[in-house]
BALOBA-1460 file (C-alpha; in Angstrom, 3 decimals):
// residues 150
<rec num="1" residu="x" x="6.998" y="35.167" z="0.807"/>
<rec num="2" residu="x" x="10.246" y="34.017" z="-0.734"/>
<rec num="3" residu="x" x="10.207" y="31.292" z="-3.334"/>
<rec num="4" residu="x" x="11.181" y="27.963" z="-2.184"/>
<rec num="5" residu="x" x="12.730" y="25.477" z="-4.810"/>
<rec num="6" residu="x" x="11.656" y="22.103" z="-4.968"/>
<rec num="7" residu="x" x="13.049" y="19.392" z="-6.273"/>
<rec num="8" residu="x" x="11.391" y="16.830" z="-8.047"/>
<rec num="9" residu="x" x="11.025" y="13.270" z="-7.707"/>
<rec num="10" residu="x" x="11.230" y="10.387" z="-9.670"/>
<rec num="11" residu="x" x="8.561" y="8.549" z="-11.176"/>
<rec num="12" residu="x" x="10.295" y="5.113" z="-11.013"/>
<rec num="13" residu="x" x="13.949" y="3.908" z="-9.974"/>
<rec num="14" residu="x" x="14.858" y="3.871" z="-13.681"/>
<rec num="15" residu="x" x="14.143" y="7.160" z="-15.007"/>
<rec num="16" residu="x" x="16.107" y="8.485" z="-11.770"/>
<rec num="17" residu="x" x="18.826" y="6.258" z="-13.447"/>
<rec num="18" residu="x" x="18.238" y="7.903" z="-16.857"/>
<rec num="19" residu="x" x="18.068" y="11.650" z="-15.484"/>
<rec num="20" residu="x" x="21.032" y="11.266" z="-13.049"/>
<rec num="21" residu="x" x="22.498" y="9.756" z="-16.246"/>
<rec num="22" residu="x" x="22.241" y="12.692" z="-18.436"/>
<rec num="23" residu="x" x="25.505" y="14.512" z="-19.288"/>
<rec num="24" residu="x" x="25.957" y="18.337" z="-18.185"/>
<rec num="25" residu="x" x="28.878" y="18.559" z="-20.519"/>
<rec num="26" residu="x" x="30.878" y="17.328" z="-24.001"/>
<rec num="27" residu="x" x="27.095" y="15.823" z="-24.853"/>
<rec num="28" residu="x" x="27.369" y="14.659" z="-28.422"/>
<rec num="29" residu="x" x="26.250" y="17.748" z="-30.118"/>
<rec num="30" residu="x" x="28.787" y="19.856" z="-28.555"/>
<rec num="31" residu="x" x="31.505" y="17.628" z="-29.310"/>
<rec num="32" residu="x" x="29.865" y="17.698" z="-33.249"/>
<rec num="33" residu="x" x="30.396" y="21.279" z="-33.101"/>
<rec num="34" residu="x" x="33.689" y="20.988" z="-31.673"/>
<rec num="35" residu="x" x="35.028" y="18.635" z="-34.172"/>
<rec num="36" residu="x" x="33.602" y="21.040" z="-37.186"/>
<rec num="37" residu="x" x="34.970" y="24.189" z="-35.928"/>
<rec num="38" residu="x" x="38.402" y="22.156" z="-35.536"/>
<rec num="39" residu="x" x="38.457" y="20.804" z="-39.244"/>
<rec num="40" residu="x" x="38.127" y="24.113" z="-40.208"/>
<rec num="41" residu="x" x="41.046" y="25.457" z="-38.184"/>
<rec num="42" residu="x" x="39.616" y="27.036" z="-35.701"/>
<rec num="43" residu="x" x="40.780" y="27.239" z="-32.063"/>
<rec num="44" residu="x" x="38.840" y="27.721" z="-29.001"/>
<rec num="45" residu="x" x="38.159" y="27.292" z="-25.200"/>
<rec num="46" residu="x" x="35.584" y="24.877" z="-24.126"/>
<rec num="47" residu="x" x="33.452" y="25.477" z="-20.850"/>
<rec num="48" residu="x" x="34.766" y="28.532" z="-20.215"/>
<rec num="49" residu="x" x="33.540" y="31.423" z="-18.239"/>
<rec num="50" residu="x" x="33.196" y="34.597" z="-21.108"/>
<rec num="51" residu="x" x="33.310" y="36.952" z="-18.130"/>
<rec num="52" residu="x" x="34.953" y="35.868" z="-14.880"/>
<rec num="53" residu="x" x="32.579" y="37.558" z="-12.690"/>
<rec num="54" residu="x" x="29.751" y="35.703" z="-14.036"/>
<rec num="55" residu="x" x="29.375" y="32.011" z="-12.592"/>
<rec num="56" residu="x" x="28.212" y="30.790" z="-16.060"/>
<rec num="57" residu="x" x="30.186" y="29.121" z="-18.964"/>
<rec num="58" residu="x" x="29.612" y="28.586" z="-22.468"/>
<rec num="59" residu="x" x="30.018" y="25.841" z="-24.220"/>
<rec num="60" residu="x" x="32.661" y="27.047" z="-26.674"/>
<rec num="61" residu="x" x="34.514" y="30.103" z="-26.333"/>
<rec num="62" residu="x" x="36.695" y="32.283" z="-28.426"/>
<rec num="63" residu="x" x="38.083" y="34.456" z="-26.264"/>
<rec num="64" residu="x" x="40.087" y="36.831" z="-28.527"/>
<rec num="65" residu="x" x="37.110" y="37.777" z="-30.830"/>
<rec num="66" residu="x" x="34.651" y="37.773" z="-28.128"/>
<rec num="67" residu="x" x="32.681" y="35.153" z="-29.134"/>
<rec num="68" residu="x" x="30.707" y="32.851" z="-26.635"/>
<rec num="69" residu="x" x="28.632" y="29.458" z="-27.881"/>
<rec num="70" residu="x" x="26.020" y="27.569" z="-26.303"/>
<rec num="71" residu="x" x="24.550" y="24.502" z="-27.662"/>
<rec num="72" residu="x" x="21.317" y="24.057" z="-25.825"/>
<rec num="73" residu="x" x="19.591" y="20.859" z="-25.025"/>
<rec num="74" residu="x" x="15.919" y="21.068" z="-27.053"/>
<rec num="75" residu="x" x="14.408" y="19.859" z="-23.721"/>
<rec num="76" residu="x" x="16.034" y="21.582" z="-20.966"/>
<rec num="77" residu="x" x="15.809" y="24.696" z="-22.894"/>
<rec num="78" residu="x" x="12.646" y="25.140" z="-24.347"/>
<rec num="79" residu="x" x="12.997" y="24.578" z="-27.998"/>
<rec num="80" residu="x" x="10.550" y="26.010" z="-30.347"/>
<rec num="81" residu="x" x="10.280" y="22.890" z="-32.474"/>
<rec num="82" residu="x" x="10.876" y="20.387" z="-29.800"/>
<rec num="83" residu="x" x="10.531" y="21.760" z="-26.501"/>
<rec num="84" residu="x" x="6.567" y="22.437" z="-26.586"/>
<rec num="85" residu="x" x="5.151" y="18.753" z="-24.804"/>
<rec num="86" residu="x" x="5.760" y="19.279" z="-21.463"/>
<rec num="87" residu="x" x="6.010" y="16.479" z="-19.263"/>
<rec num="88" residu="x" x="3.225" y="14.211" z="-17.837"/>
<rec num="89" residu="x" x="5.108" y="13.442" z="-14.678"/>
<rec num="90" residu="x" x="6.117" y="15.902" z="-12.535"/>
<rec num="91" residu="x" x="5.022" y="19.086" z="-14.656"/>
<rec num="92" residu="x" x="4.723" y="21.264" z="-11.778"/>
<rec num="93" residu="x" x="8.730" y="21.341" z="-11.808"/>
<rec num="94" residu="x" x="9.459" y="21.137" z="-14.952"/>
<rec num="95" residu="x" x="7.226" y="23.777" z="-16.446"/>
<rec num="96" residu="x" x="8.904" y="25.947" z="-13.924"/>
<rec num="97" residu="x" x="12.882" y="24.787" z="-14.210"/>
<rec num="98" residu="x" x="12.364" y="25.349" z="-18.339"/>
<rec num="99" residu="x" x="10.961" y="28.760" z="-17.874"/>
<rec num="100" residu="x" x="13.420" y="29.683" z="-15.326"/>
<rec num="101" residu="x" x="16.326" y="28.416" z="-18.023"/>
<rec num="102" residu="x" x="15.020" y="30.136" z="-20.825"/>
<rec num="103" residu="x" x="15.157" y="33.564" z="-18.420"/>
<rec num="104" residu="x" x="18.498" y="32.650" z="-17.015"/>
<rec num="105" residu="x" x="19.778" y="31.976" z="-20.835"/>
<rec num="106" residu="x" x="18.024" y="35.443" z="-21.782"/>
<rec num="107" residu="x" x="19.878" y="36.905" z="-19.161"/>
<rec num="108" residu="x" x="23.326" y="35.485" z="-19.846"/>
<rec num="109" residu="x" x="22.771" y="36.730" z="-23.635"/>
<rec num="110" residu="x" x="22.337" y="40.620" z="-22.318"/>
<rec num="111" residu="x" x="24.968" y="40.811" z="-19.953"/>
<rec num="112" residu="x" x="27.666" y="39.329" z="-22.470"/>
<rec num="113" residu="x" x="26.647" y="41.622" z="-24.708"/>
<rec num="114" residu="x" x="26.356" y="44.390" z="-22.851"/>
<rec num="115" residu="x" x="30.356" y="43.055" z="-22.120"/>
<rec num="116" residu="x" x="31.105" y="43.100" z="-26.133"/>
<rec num="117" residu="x" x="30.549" y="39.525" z="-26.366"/>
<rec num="118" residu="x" x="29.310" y="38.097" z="-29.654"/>
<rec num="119" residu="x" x="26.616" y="35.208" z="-28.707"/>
<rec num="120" residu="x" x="25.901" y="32.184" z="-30.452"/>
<rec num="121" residu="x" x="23.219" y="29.927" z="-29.506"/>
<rec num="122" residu="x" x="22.679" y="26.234" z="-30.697"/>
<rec num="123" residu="x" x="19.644" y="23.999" z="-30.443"/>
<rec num="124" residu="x" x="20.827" y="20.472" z="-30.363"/>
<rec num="125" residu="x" x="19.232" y="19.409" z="-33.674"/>
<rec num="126" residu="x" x="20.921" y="21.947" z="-35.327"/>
<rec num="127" residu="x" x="23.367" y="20.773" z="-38.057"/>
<rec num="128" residu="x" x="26.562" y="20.639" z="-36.865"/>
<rec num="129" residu="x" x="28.867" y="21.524" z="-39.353"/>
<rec num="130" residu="x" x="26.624" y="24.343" z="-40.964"/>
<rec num="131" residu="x" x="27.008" y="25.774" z="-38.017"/>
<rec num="132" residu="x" x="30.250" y="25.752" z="-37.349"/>
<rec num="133" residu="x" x="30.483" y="27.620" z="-40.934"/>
<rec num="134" residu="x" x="28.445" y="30.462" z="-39.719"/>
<rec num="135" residu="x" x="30.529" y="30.509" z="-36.591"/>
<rec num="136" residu="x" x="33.586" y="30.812" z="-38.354"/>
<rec num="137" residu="x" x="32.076" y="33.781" z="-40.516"/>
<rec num="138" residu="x" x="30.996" y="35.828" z="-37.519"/>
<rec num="139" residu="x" x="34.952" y="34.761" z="-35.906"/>
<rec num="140" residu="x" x="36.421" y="36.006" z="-38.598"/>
<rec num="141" residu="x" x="34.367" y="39.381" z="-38.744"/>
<rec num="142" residu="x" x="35.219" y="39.780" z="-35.062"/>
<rec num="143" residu="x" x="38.464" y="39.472" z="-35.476"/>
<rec num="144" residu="x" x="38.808" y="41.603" z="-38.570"/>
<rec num="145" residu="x" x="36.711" y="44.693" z="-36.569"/>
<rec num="146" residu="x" x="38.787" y="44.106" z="-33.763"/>
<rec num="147" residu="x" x="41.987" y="44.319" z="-35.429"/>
<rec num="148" residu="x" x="42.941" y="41.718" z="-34.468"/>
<rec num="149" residu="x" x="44.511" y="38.965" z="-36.991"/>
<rec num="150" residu="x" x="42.758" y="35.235" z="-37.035"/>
C-alpha cells in the first residue's frame, strides 16, 4: 500500500500563525553567514540549485569551486544537540517529516558529491563567522585543486 502524506493540524489558531509564520529562506542565520563570508571577500550564489537536474537548492553556493552550503534549522532538521524533544502535539507528523528531512538531506549530500560538489552543512547555532572561516579555507582549496584562481 502506498504511503499517504498527511498533513498536520494545528493545535490552536496561534501556533498556525507562528508555523505559517516561519521563514523558508534568508532566516537570520543564513543571512549571518552571508554577511561573514562577504566581509571576508567572498562571492557567492544564494538559493541556488548546485545541479540543475536536482529540484533542491542550497543555501549558499559557490559555483566555480563546487561548493554547496546549507544552514539547517536545529528543529526541522534533527539536530544532535537540539533536535532530540520531539513535539507533544502532533508527534505522529513530526517524528515522521524530521526523519524524512534528515534522509532527504542525506541524500542531497551523496548525489552532490557523487557530482564533485564540496558540501557544507550548518546547524543554526553554529557560530557564524567561524564558519564562514572554515568555508573560506575549504573555497580556497577548491579553487587551488581546481586550477582555478579565487
Amino acid at each position: 500500500m502506498a504511503e499517504r502524506w498527511r498533513a498536520p493540524f494545528a493545535s490552536t489558531e496561534m501556533v498556525h500563525r507562528r508555523m505559517s509564520a516561519q521563514p523558508r529562506r534568508d532566516t537570520r542565520p543564513e543571512r549571518a553567514l552571508r554577511q561573514a563570508l562577504h566581509r571576508q571577500g567572498l562571492r557567492y550564489f544564494v538559493h541556488r540549485r548546485p545541479l540543475e537536474h536536482l529540484r533542491r537548492e542550497a543555501d549558499i553556493v559557490f559555483p566555480r569551486a563546487r561548493v554547496a552550503v546549507f544552514v539547517d534549522g536545529c528543529f526541522w532538521h534533527g539536530c544532535p544537540l537540539h533536535g532530540q524533544r520531539s513535539p507533544s502535539t502532533n508527534s505522529w507528523y513530526w517524528v515522521e517529516k524530521i526523519a524524512t528531512n534528515k534522509a532527504r538531506d542525506a541524500e542531497t549530500d551523496e548525489l552532490l558529491v557523487a557530482a564533485g560538489w564540496r558540501v557544507v552543512r550548518v546547524w543554526e547555532h553554529e557560530n557564524a563567522e567561524a564558519v564562514a572561516l572554515d568555508i573560506e579555507t575549504l573555497y580556497r582549496m577548491r579553487m587551488t585543486s581546481l586550477g582555478r584562481r579565487s
